[in-house]
Backbone as JSON Lines, residues from 0, in Angstrom:
{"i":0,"aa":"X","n":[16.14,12.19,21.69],"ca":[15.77,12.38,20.31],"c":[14.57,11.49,19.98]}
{"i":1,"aa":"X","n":[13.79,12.27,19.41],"ca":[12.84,11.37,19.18],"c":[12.42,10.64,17.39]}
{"i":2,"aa":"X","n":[11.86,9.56,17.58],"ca":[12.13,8.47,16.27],"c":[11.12,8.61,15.73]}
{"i":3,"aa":"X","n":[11.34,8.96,14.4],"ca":[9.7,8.43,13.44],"c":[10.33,7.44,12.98]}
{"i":4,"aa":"X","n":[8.5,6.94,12.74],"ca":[8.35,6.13,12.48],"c":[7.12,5.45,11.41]}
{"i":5,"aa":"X","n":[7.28,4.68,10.35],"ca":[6.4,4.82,9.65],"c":[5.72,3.36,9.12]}
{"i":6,"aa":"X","n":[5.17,3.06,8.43],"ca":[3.95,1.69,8.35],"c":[5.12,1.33,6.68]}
{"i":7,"aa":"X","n":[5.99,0.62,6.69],"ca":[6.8,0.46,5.18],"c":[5.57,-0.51,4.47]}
{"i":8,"aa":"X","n":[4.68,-1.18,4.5],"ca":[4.11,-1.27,3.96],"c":[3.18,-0.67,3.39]}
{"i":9,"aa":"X","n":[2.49,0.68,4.25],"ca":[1.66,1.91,3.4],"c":[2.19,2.27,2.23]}
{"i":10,"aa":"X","n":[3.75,2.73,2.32],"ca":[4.93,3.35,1.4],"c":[4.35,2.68,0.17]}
{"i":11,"aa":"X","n":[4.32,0.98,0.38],"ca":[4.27,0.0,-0.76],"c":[3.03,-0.3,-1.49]}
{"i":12,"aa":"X","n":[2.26,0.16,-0.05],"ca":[0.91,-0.02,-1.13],"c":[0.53,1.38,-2.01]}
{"i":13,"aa":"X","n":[0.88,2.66,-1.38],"ca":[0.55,3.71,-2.02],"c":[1.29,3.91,-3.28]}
{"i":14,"aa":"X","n":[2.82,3.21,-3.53],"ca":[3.67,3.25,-4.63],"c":[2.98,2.13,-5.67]}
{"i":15,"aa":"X","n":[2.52,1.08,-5.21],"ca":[1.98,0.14,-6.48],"c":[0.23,0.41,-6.87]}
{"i":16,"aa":"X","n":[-0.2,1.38,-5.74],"ca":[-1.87,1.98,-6.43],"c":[-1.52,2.86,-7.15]}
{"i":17,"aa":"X","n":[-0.28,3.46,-7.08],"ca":[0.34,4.95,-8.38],"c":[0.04,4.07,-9.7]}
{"i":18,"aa":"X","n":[1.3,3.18,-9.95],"ca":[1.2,2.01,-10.95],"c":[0.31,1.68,-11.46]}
{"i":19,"aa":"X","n":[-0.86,1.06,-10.69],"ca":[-2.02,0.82,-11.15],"c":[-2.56,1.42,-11.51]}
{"i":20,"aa":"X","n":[-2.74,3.02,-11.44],"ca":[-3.59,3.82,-11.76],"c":[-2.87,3.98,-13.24]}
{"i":21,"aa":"X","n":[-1.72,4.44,-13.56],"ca":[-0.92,4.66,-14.45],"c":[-1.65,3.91,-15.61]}
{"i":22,"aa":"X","n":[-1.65,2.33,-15.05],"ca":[-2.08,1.09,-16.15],"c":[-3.77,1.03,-16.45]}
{"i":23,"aa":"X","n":[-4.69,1.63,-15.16],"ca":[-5.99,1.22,-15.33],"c":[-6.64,2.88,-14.96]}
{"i":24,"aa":"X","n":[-6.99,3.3,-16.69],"ca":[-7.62,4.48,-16.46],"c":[-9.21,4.16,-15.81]}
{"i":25,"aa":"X","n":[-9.41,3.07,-15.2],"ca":[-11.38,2.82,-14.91],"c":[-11.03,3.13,-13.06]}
{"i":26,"aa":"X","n":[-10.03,3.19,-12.79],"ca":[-9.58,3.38,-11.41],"c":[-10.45,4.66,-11.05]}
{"i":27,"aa":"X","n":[-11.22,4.75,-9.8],"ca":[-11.71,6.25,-9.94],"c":[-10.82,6.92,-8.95]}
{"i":28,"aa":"X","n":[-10.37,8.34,-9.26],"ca":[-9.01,8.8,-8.52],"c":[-9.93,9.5,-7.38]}
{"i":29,"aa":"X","n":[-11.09,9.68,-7.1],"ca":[-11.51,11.09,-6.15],"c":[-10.57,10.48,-4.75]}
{"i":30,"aa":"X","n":[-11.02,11.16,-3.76],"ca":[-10.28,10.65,-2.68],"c":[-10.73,9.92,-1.38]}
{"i":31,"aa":"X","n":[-12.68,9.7,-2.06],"ca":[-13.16,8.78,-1.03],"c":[-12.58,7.15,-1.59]}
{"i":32,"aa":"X","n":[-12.73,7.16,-3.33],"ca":[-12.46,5.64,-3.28],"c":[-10.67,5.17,-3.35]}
{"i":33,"aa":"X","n":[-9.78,6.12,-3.55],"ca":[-8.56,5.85,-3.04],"c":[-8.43,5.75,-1.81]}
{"i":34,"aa":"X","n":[-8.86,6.5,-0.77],"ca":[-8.47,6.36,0.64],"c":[-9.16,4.84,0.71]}
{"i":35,"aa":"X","n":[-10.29,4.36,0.04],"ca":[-11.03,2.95,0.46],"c":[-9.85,1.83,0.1]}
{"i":36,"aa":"X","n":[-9.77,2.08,-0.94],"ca":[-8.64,1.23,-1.56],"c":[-7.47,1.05,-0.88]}
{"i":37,"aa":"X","n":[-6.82,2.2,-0.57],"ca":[-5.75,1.99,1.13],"c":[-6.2,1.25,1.99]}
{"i":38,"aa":"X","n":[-6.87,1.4,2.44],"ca":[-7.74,1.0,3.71],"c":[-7.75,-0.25,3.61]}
{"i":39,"aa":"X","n":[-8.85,-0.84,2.86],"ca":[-8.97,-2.09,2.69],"c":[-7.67,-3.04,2.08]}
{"i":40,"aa":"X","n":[-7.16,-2.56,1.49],"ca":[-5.6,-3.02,1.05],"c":[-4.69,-3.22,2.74]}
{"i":41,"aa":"X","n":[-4.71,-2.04,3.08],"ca":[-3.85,-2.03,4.78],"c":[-4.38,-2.78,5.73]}
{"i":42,"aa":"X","n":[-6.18,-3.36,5.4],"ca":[-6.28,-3.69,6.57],"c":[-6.26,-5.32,6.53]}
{"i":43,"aa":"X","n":[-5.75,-5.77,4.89],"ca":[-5.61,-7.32,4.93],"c":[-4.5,-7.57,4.88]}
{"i":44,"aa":"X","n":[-3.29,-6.52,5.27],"ca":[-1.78,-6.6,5.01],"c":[-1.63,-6.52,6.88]}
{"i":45,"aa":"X","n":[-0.71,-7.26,6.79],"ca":[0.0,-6.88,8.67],"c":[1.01,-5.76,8.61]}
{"i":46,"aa":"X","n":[0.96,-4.78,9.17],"ca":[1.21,-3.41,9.43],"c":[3.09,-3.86,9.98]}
{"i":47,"aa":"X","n":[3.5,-3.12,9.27],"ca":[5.37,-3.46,9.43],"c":[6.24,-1.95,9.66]}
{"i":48,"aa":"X","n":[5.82,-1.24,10.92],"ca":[6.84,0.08,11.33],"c":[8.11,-0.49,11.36]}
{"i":49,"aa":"X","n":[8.38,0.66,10.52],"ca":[9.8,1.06,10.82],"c":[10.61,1.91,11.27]}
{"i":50,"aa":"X","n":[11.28,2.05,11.99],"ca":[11.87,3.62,12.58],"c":[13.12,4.67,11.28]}
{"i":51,"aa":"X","n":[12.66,5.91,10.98],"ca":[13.21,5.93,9.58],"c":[14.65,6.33,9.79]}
{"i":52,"aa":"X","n":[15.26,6.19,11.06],"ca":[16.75,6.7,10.9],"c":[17.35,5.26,11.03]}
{"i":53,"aa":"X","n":[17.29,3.72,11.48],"ca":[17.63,2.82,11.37],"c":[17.54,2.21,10.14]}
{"i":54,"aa":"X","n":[19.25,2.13,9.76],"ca":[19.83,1.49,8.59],"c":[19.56,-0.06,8.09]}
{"i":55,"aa":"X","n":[20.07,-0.89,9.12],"ca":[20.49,-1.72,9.37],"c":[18.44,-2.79,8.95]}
{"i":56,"aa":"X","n":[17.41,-2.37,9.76],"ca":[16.42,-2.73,9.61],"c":[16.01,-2.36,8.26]}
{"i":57,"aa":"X","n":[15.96,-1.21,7.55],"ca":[15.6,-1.03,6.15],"c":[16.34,-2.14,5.46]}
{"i":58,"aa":"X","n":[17.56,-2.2,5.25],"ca":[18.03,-3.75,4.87],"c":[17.9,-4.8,4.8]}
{"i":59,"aa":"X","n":[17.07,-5.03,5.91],"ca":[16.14,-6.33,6.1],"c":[15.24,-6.6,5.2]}
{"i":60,"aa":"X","n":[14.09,-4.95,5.62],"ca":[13.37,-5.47,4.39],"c":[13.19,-5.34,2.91]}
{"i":61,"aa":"X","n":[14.71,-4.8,2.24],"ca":[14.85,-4.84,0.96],"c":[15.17,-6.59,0.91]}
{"i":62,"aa":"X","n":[15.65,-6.97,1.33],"ca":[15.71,-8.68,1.46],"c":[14.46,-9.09,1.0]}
{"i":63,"aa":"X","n":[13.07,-9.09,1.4],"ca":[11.67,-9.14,0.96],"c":[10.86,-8.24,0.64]}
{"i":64,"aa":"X","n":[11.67,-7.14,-0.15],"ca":[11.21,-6.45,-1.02],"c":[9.92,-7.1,-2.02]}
{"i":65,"aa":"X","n":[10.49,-8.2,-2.11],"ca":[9.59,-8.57,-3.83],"c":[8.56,-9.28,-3.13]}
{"i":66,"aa":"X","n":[8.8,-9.86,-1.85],"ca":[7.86,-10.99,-1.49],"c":[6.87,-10.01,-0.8]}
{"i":67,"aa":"X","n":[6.84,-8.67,-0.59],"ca":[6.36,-7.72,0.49],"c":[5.48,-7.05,-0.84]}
{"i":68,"aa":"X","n":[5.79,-6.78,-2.29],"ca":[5.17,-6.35,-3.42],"c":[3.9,-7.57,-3.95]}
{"i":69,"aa":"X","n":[4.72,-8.47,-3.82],"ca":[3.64,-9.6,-4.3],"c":[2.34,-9.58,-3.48]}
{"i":70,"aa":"X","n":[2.48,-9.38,-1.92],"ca":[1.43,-10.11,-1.03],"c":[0.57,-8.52,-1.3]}
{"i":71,"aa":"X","n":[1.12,-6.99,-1.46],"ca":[0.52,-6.4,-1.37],"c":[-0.24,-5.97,-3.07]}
{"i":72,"aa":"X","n":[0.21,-6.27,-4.03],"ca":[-0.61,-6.11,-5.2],"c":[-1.93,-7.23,-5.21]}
{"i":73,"aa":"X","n":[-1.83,-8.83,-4.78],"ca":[-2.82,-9.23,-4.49],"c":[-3.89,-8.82,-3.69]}
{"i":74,"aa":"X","n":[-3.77,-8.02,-2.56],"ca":[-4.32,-7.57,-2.08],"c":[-5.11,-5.81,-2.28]}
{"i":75,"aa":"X","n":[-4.23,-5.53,-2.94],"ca":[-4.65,-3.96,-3.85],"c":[-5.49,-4.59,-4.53]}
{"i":76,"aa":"X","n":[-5.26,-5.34,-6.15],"ca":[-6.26,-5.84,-7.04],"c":[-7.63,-5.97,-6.35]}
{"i":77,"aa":"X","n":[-7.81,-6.67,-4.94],"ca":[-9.24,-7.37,-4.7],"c":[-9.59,-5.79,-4.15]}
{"i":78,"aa":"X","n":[-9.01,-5.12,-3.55],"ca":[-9.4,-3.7,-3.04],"c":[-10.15,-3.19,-4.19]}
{"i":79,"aa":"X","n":[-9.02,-2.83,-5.17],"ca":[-9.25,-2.33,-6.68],"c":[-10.6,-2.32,-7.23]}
{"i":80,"aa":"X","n":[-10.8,-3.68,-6.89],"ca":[-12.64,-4.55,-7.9],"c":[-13.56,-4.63,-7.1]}
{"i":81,"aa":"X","n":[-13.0,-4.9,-5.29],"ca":[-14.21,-4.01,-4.87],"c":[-14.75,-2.7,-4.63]}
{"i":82,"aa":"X","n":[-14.01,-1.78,-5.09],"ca":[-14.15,-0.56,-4.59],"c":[-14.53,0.26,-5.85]}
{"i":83,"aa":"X","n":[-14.49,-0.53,-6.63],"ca":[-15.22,-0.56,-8.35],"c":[-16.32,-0.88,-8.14]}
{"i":84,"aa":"X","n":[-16.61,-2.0,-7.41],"ca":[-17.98,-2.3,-7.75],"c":[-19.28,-1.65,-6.65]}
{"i":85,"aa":"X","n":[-18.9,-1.31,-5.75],"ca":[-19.02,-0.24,-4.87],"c":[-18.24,1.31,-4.47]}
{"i":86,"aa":"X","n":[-18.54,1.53,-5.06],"ca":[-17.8,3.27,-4.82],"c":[-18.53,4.14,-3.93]}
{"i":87,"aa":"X","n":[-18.32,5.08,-3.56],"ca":[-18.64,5.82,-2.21],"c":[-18.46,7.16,-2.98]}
{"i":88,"aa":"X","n":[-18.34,7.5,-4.12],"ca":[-18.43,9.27,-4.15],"c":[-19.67,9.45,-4.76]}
């Protein structure tokens, strides 16, 4: 059988750029400067797979749930303002 597997921190950054967008209509939505905003957000975060049929590991990291939100909204925001101040569409 074979395992997916997925980046639980993408999950987290793509769920708190929703948020942000929600809160900051100057966000530009096209899909060159969101994919930038991933990007650069993912690439100052350390990448955390998970395999999605293991229980026991998702548990873990609801344990640092909040500490795993914190490190990645700091890191969205600076994405956020640079990708404002340089945009690509």
């Amino acid at each position: 059988m074979k395992e997916h597997s997925e980046n639980y921190i993408e999950k987290i950054v793509r769920e708190e750029l929703n948020r942000f967008m929600e809160r900051d209509s100057s966000i530009c939505r096209c899909d060159n400067c969101l994919q930038d905003i991933i990007t650069l957000t993912l690439n100052n975060l350390p990448p955390m797979y998970v395999a999605s049929d293991v229980g026991h590991i998702m548990t873990m990291f609801h344990l640092t749930r909040d500490q795993l939100r914190a490190q990645v909204m700091v890191e969205l925001v600076k994405a956020i303002d640079q990708v404002k101040k340089n945009p690509r569409h």
